[in-house]
Backbone as CSV, one residue per row, in Angstrom:
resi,resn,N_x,N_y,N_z,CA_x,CA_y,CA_z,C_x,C_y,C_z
1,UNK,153.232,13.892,53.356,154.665,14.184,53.481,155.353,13.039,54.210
2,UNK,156.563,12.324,53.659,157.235,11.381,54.332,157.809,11.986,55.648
3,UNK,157.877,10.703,56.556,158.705,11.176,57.205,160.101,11.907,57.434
4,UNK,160.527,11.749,55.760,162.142,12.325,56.523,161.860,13.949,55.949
5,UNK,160.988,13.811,55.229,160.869,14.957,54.767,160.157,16.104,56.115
6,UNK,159.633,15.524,56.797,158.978,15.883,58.104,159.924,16.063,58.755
7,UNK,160.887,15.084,59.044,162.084,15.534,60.215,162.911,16.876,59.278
8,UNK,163.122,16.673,58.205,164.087,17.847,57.368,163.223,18.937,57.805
9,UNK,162.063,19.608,57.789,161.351,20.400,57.823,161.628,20.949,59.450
10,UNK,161.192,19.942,60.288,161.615,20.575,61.901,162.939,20.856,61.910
11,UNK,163.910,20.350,61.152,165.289,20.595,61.744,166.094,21.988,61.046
12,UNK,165.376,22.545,59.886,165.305,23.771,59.230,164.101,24.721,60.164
13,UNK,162.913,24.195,60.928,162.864,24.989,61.438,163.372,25.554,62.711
14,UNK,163.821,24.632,63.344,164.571,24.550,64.387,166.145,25.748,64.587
15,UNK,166.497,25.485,63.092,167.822,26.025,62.688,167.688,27.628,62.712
16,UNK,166.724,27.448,61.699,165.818,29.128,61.609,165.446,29.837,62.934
17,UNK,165.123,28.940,64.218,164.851,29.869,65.405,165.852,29.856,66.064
18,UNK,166.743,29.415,66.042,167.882,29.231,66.795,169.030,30.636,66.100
19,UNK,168.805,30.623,64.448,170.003,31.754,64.078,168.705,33.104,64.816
20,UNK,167.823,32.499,64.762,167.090,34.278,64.856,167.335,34.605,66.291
21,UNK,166.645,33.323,67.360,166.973,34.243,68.567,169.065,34.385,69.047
22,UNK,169.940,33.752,68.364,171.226,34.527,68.274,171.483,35.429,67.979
23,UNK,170.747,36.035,66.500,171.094,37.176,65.849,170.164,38.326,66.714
24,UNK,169.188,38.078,67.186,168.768,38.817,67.928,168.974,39.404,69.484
25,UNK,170.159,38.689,69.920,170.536,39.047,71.225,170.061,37.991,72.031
26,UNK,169.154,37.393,72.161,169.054,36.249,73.467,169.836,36.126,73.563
27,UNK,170.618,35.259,72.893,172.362,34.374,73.958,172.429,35.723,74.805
28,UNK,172.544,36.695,73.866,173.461,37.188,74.731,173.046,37.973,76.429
29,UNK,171.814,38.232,76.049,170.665,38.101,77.355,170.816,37.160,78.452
30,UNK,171.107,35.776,78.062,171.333,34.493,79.336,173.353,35.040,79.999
31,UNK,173.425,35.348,79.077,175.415,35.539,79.271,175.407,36.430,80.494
32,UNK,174.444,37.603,79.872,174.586,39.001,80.525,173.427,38.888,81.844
33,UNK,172.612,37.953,81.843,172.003,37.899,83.165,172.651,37.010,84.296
34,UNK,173.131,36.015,83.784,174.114,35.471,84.455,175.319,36.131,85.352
35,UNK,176.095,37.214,84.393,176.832,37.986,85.145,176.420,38.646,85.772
36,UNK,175.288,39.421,85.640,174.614,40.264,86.522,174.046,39.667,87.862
37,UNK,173.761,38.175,87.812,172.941,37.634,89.325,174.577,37.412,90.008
38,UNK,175.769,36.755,89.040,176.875,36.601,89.608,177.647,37.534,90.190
39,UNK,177.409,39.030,89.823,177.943,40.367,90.152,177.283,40.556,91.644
40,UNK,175.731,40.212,91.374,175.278,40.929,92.826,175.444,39.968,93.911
41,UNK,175.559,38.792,93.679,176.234,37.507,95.168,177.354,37.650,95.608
42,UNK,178.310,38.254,94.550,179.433,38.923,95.367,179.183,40.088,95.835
43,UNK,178.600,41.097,95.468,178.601,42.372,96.248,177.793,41.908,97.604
44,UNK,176.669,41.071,97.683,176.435,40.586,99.049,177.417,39.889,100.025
45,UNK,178.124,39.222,99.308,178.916,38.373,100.278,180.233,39.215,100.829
46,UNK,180.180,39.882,99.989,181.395,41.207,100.910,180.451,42.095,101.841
47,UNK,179.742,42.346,101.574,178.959,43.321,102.441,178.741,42.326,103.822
48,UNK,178.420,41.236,103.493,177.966,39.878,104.450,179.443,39.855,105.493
49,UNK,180.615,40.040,104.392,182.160,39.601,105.091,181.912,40.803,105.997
50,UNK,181.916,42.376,105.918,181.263,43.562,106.877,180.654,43.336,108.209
51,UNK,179.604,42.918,108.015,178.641,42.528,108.810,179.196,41.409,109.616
52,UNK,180.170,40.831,109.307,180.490,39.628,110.573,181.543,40.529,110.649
53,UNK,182.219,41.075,110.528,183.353,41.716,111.539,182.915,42.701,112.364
54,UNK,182.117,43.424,112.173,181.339,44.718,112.964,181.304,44.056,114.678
55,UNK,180.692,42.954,115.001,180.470,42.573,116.384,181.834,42.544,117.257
56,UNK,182.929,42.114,116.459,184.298,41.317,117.033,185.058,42.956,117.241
57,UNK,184.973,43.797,116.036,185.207,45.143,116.322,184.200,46.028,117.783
58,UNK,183.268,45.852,117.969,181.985,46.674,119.090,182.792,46.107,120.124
59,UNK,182.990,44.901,120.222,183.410,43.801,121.653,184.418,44.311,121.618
60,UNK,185.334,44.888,120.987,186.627,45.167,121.520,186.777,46.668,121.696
61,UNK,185.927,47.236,120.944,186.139,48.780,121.665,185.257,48.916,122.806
62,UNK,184.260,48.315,122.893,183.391,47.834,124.357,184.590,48.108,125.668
63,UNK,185.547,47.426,125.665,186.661,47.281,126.564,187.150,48.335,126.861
64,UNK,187.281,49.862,126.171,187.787,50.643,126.352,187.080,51.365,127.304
65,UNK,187.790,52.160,128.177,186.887,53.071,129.470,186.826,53.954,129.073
66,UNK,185.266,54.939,129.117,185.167,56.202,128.535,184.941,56.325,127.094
67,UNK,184.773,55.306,126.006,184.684,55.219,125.144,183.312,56.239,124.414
68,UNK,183.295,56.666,123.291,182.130,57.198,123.407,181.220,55.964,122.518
69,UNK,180.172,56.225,123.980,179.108,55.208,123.415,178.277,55.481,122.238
70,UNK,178.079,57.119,122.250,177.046,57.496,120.973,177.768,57.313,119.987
71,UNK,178.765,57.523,119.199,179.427,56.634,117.940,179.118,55.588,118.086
72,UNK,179.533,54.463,119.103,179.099,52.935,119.288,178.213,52.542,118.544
73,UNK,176.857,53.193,119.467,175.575,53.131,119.314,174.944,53.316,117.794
74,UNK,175.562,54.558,117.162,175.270,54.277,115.971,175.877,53.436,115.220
75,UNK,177.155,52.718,115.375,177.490,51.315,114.313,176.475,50.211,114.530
76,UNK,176.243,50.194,115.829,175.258,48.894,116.031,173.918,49.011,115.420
77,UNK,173.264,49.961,115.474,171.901,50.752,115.109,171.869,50.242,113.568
78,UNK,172.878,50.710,112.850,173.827,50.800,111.227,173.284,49.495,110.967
79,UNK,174.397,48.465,111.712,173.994,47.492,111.151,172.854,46.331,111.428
80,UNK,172.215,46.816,112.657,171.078,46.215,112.726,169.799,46.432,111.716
81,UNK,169.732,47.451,110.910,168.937,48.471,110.156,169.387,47.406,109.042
82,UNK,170.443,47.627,108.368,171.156,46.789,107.456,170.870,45.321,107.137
83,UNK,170.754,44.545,107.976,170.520,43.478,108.309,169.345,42.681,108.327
84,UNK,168.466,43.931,108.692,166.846,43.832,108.737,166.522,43.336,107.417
85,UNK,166.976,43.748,106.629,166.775,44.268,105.079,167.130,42.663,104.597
86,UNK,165.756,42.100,104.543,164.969,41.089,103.747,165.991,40.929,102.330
87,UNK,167.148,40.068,102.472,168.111,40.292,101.004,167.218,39.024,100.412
88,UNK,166.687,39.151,99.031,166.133,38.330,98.370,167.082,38.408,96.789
89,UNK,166.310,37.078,96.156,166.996,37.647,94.321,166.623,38.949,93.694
90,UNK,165.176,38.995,94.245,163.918,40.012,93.443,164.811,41.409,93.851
91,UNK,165.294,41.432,95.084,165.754,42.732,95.488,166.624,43.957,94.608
92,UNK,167.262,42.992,94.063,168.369,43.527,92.743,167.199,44.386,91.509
93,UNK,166.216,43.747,91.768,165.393,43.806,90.229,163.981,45.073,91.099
94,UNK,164.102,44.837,91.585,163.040,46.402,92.900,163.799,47.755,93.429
95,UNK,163.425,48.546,92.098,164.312,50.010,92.298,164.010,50.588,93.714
96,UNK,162.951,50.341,94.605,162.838,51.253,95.485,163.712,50.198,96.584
97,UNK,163.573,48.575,96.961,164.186,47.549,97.794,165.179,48.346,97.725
98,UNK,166.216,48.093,96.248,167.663,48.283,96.163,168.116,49.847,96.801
99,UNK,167.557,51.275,96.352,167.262,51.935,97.139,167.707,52.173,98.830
100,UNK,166.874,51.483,99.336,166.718,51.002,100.470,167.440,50.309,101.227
101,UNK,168.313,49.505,100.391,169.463,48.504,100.509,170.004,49.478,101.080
102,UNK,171.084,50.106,99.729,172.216,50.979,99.449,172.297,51.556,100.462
103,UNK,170.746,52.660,101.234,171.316,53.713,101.891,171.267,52.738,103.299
104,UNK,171.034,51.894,103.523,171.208,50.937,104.990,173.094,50.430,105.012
105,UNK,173.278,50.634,103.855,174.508,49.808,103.810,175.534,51.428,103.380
106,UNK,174.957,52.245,102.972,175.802,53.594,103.135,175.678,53.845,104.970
107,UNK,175.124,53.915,105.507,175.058,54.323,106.792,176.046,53.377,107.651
108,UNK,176.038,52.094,107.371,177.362,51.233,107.949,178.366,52.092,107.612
109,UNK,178.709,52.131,106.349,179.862,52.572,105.949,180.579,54.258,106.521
110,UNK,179.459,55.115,106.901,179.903,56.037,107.460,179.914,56.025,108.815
111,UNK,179.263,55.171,109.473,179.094,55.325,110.868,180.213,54.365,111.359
112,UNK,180.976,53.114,110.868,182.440,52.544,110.673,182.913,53.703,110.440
113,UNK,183.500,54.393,109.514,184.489,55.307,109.593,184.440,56.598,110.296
114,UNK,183.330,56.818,111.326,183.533,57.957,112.101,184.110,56.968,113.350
115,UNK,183.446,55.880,113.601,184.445,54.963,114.726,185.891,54.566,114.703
116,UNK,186.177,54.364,113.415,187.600,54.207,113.382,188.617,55.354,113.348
117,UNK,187.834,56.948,113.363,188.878,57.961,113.048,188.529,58.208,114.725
118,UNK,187.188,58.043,115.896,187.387,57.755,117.117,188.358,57.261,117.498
119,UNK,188.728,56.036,117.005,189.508,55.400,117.681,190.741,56.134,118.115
120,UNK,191.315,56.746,117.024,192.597,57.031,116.910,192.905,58.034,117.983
121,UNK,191.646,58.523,119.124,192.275,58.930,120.165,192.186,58.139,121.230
122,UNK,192.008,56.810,121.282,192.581,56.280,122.580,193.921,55.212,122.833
123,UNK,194.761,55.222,122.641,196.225,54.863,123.039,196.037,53.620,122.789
124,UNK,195.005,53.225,124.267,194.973,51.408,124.141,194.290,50.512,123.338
125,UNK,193.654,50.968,122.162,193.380,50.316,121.114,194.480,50.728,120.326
126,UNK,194.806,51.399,120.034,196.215,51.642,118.937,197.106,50.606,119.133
127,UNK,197.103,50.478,120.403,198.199,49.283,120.743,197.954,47.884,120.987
128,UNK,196.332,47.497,120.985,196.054,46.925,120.908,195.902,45.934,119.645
129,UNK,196.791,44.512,119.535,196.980,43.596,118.078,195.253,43.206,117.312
130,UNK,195.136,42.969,118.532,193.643,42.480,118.188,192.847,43.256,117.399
131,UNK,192.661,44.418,118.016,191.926,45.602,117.477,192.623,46.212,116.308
132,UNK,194.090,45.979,115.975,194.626,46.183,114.694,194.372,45.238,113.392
133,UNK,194.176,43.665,113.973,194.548,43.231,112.994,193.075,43.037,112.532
134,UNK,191.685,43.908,113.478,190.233,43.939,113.058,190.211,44.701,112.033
135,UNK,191.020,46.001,112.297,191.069,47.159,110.882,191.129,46.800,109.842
136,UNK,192.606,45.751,109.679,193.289,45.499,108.241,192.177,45.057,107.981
137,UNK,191.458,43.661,108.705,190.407,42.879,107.975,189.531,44.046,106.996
138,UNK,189.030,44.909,107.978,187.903,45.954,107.600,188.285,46.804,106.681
139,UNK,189.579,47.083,106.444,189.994,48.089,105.301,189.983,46.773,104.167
140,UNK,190.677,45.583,104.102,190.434,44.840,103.051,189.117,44.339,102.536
141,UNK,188.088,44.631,103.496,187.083,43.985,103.088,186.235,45.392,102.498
142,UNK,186.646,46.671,102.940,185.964,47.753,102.298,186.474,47.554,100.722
143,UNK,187.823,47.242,100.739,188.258,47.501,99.336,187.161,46.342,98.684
144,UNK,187.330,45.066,98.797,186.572,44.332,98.278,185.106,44.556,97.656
145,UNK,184.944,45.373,98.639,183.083,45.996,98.962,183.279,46.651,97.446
146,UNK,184.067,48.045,97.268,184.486,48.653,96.068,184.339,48.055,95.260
147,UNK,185.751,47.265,94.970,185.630,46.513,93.326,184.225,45.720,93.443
148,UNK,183.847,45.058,94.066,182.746,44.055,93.873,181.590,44.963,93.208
149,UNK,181.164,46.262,93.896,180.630,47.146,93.089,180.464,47.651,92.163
150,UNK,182.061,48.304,91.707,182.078,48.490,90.739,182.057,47.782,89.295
151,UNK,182.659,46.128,89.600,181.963,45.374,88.589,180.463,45.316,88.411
152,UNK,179.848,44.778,89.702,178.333,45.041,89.026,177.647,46.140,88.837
153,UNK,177.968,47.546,89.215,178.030,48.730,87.824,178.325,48.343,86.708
154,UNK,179.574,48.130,86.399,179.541,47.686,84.560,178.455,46.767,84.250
155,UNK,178.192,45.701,84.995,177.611,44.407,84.336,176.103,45.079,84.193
156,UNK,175.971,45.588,85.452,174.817,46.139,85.186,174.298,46.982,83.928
157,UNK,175.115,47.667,83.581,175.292,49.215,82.643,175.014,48.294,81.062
158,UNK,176.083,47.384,81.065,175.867,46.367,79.904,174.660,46.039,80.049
159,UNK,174.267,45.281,80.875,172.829,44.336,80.522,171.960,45.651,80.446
160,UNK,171.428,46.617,80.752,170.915,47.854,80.184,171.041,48.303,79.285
161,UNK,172.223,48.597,78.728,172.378,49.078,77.176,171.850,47.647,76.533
162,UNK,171.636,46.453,76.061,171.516,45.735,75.908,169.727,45.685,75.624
163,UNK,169.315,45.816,76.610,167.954,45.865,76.934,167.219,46.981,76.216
164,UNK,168.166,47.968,76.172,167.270,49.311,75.430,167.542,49.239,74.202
165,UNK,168.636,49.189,73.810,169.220,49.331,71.992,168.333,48.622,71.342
166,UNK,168.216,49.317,70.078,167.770,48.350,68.993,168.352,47.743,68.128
167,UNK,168.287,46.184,67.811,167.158,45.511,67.787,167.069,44.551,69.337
168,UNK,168.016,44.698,70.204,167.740,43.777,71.403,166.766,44.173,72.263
169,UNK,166.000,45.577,72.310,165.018,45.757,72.613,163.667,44.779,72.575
170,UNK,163.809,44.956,71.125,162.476,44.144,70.429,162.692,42.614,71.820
171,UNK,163.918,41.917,71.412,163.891,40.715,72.054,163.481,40.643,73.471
172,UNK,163.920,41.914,74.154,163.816,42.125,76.250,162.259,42.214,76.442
173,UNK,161.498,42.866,75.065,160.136,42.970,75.531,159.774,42.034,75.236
174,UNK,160.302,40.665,74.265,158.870,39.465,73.848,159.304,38.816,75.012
175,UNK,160.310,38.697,75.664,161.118,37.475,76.360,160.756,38.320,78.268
176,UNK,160.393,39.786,78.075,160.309,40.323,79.613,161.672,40.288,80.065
177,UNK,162.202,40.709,79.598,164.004,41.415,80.071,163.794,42.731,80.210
178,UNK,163.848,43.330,81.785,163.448,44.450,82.133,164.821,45.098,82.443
179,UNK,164.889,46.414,82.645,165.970,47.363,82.984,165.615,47.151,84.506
180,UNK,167.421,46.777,84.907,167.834,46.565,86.313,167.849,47.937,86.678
181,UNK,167.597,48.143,88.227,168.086,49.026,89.047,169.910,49.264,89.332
182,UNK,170.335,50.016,89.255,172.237,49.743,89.771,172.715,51.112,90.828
183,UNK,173.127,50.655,90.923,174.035,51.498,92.179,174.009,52.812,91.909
184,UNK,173.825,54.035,92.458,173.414,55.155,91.921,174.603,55.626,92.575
185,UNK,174.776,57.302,91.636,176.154,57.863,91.810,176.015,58.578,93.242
186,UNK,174.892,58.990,93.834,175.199,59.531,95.154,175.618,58.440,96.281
187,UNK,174.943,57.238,96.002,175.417,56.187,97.002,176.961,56.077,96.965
188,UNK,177.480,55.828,95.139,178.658,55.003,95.124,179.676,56.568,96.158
189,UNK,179.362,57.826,95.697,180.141,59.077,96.226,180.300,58.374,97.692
190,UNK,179.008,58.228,98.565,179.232,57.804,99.747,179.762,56.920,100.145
191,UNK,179.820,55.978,99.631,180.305,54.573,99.836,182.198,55.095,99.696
192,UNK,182.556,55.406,98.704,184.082,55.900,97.992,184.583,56.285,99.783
193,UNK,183.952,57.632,100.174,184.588,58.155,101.270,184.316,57.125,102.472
194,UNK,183.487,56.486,102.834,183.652,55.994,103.909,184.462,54.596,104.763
195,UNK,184.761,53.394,103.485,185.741,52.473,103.062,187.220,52.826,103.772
196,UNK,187.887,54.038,103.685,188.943,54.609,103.809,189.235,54.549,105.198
197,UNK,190.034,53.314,105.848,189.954,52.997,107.325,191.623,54.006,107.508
198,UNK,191.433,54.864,108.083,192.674,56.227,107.823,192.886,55.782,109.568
199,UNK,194.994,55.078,109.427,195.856,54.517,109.992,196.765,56.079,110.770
200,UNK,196.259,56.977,110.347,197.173,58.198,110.569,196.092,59.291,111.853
201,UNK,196.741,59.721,112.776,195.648,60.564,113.693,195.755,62.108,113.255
202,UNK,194.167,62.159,113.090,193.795,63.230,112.424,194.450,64.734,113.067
203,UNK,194.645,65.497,112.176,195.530,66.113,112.332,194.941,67.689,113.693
204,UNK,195.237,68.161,114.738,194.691,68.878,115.536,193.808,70.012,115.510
205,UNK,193.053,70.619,115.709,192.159,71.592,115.295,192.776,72.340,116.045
């Protein structure tokens, strides 16, 4: 066989693996894993934005006299627990890690919002700028926490349907494209209520 007839031959076969793994979903496998590692670096880096405001918030209700320390105690506890937590790539892809994540990072989130509805009975943080303008941060960065989530729910949900359907199935098992772990609905329930940094004093029993 001549050579060009040799190069014609690789470049038809070449062509041939290239329409198959398209028509078969790869591309769309690199697209959809991509968004998915890009979904979960933001949901860390908001959770990360959390975690650096928590200290600047403790130090300033620290100041207050009489404060109750056992709320305190559990934000710090929260996020020391939180923190512990070995964040790797693999983590996203380890149903029991992620798991494990979630409810370290649900427990911030409720043990912040039993401190901030504390707050609202002592005068001199209310009036305090500092300690106000810690909230806004913390209510904007809960919201953030949210959407960032809830995109990588979808992305996630996609690259799963993706993975199971047929024929992109066939492709996730020759290539090892496994079904991600994602945010489960009892976490996201918890997460929803605790975000809610409530500016209004709760109403008297």
């Amino acid at each position: 066989m001549s050579s060009i007839l040799k190069r014609g031959a690789l470049a038809a076969t070449v062509l041939t693996a290239t329409l198959t793994l398209s028509g078969c979903g790869y591309n769309q496998f690199q697209t959809l894993d991509e968004q998915v590692n890009a979904g979960w670096a933001e949901v860390l880096n908001q959770y990360q934005r959390r975690s650096d405001l928590i200290p600047n918030i403790v130090s300033t209700v620290k100041g207050e006299a009489n404060f109750e320390q056992e709320t305190l105690t559990k934000v710090i506890e929260a996020r020391a627990k939180a923190t512990s937590i070995q964040v790797t790539p693999e983590l996203a892809n380890d149903p029991e890690a992620m798991k494990k994540f979630q409810a370290a990072q649900g427990e911030v989130s409720s043990t912040l919002s039993r401190l901030m509805m504390v707050t609202e009975n002592y005068p001199n943080l209310k009036a305090n700028q500092g300690f106000q303008d810690l909230r806004v941060q913390l209510e904007g960065t809960e919201n953030r926490i949210t959407v960032a989530r809830n995109r990588y729910i979808k992305t996630v949900t996609e690259y799963n349907v993706h993975t199971r359907q047929f024929p992109t199935n066939l492709t996730a098992m020759i290539f090892g494209y496994k079904v991600k772990p994602n945010f489960t609905v009892e976490n996201e329930a918890a997460i929803k209520v605790a975000p809610t940094v409530s500016f209004d004093k709760p109403a008297s029993k």
